[in-house]
N, C-alpha and C positions, 0 to 999 in steps of 0.2 A: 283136525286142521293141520298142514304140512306147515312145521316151522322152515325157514331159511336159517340158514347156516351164518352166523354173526360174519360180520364185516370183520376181517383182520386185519390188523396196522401194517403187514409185509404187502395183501393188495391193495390198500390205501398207499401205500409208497408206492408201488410202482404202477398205478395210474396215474399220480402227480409227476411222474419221472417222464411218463408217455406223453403226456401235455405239454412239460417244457419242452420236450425235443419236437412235439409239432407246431410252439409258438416258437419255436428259435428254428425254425427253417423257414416258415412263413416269413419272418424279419428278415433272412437271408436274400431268400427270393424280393422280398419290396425293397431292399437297401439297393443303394446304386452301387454302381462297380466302378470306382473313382479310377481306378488303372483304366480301364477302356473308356470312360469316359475324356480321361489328358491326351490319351493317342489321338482318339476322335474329333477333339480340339486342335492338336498339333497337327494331324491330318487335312483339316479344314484348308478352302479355297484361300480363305483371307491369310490362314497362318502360313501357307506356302508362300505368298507373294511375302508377306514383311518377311520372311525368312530371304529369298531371291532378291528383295530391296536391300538388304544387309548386306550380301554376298559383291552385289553390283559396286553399293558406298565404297564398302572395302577394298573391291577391284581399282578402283577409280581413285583413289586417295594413294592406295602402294606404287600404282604406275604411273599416276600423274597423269590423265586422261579424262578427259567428261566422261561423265556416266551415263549422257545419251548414244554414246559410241556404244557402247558395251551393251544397252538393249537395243538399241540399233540393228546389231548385228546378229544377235539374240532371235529377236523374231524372225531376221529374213532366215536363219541356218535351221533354225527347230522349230521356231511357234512356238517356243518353252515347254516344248517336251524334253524334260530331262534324260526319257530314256531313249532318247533318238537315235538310229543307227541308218546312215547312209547307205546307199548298193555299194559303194565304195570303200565303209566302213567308218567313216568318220560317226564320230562319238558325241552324244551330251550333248545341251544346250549349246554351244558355242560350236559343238561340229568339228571335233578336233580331228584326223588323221592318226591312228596309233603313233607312227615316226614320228612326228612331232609332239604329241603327249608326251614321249619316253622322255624327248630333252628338255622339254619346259617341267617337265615337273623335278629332275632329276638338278636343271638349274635354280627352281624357286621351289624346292622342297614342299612338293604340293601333295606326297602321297604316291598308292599305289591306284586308286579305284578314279578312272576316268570320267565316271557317271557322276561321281560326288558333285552335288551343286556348285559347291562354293569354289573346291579343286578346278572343276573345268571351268568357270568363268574366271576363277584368277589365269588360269593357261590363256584363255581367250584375250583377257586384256593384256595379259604380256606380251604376247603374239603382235595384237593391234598395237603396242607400244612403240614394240621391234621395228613394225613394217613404216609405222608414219615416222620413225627419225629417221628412218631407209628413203621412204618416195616421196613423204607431204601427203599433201590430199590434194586430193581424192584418189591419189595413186594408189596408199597404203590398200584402200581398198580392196580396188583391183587386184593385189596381191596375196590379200588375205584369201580372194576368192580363186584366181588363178594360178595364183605362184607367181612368186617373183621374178621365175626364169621368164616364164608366160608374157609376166607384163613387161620385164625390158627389152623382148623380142616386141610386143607394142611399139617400144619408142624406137627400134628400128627401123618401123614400118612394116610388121607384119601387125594387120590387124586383131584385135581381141574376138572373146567369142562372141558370138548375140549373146550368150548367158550371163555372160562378164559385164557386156554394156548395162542388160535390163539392170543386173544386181544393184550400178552405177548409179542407174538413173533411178531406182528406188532407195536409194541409202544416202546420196549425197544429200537431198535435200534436208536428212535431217541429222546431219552431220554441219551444214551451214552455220555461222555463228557461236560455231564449238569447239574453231581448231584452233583456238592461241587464246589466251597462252597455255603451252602446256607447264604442268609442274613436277618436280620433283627431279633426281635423274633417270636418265634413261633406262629403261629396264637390258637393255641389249651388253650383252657380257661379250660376244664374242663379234664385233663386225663381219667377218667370215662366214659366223656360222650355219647360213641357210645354206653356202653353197655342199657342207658337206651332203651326205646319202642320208645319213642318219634322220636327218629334218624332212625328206619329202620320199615319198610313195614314187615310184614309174609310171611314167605313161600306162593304162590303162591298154592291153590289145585290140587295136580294132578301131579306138577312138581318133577322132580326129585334130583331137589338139594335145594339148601334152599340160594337163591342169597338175599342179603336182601340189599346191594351195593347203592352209589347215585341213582344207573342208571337203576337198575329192567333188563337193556336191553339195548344190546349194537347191533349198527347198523352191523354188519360183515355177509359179503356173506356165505353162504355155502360151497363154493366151496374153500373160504381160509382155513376151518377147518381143521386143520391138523389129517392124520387117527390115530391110536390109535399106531400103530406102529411109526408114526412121532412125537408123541407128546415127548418123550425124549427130542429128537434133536431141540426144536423149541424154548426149554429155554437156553439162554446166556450159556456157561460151565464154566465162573466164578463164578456162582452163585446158588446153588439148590433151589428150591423151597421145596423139599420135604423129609423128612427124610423116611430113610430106615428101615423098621420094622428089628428086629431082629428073627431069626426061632428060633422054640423053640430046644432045645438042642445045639444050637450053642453057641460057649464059647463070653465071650462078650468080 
């Protein structure tokens, strides 16, 4: 009969040494991975929005502004895509214009990264802070969407764009019941300072109006453009936008 060769205590160790290292990778494999698990939480639909609901408070409390203005404007410019970039180039939720990111941030120390959630909705409500101690409402609007230049050639009687009125007629209503009081002071450092270059982009070649605005470009369907005939009726009747020339020979 063939004897076997005794069990040695060097291969009894190192089959218990082979064991532990294939139940300690089995446990590796079944444990969770807690780092990818926080991102994939922080990542999540709901953590973005209280993350963007904090961003908004915060906007709205520094400049003294409702914070239905700030997602007001939010939706019509991105749809809350943070990484939105316009044909024009405007930026981030709020839809900022590079020229005027450089000075709002370089004014309220907001950083270098224009995409930043929190950075471009604070640019964004200091923007809309600017423009409503500039025109009121529903004016500021218009401005934020057209340019200031844009809109006080408005009240001299050159008309706004269809894209400016739709914006108008989709933003005021829920801007309604949200414009006083406001708090805080002003965020505007410089009265001047829209007219310098630095704040607004050139006319566009080729285009037909001269939008020089945060936003170059605002997200709106076509199909909300009110026709030429609608556009009257699509601004508030408390409020004109627009003065009415005078004909010549008519008594004033």
């Amino acid at each position: 009969m063939q004897r076997h060769a005794p069990f040695r205590t060097a291969d009894r160790q190192r089959a218990g040494h082979r064991a532990c290292l294939l139940l300690s990778g089995l446990f590796l494999l079944g444990a969770p991975d807690t780092t990818q698990a926080a991102q994939m939480q922080a990542d999540s639909p709901s953590a973005a929005r209280a993350s963007i609901d904090a961003h908004v408070a915060e906007a709205a409390h520094r400049f003294g502004i409702p914070a239905a203005w700030i997602r007001a404007v939010m939706r019509a410019e991105s749809g809350g895509d943070r990484a939105a970039v316009s044909p024009k180039g405007a930026m981030g939720l709020m839809q900022i214009m590079p020229a005027t990111w450089d000075d709002l941030s370089a004014r309220h120390a907001l950083g270098s990264d224009p995409f930043d959630p929190r950075a471009n909705i604070l640019a964004g409500a200091a923007y809309l802070r600017e423009l409503h101690d500039r025109y009121g409402a529903p004016g500021f609007l218009a401005a934020y969407n057209a340019g200031p230049g844009r809109y006080e050639a408005s009240l001299r009687g050159r008309p706004l764009p269809a894209e400016t009125i739709a914006y108008l007629a989709m933003l005021t209503p829920a801007i309604d019941g949200q414009t006083a009081p406001l708090t805080g002071r002003p965020a505007v450092a410089d009265p001047q300072a829209w007219r310098s270059a630095a704040l607004f982009v050139s006319r566009a070649a080729g285009r037909g109006d001269d939008r020089t605005g945060a936003t170059g470009e605002t997200r709106i369907d076509a199909a909300t453009v009110p026709a030429d005939a609608e556009v009257a009726t699509a601004l508030p009747p408390r409020e004109s936008l627009f003065v009415t020339r005078q004909r010549t020979g008519e008594a004033p």
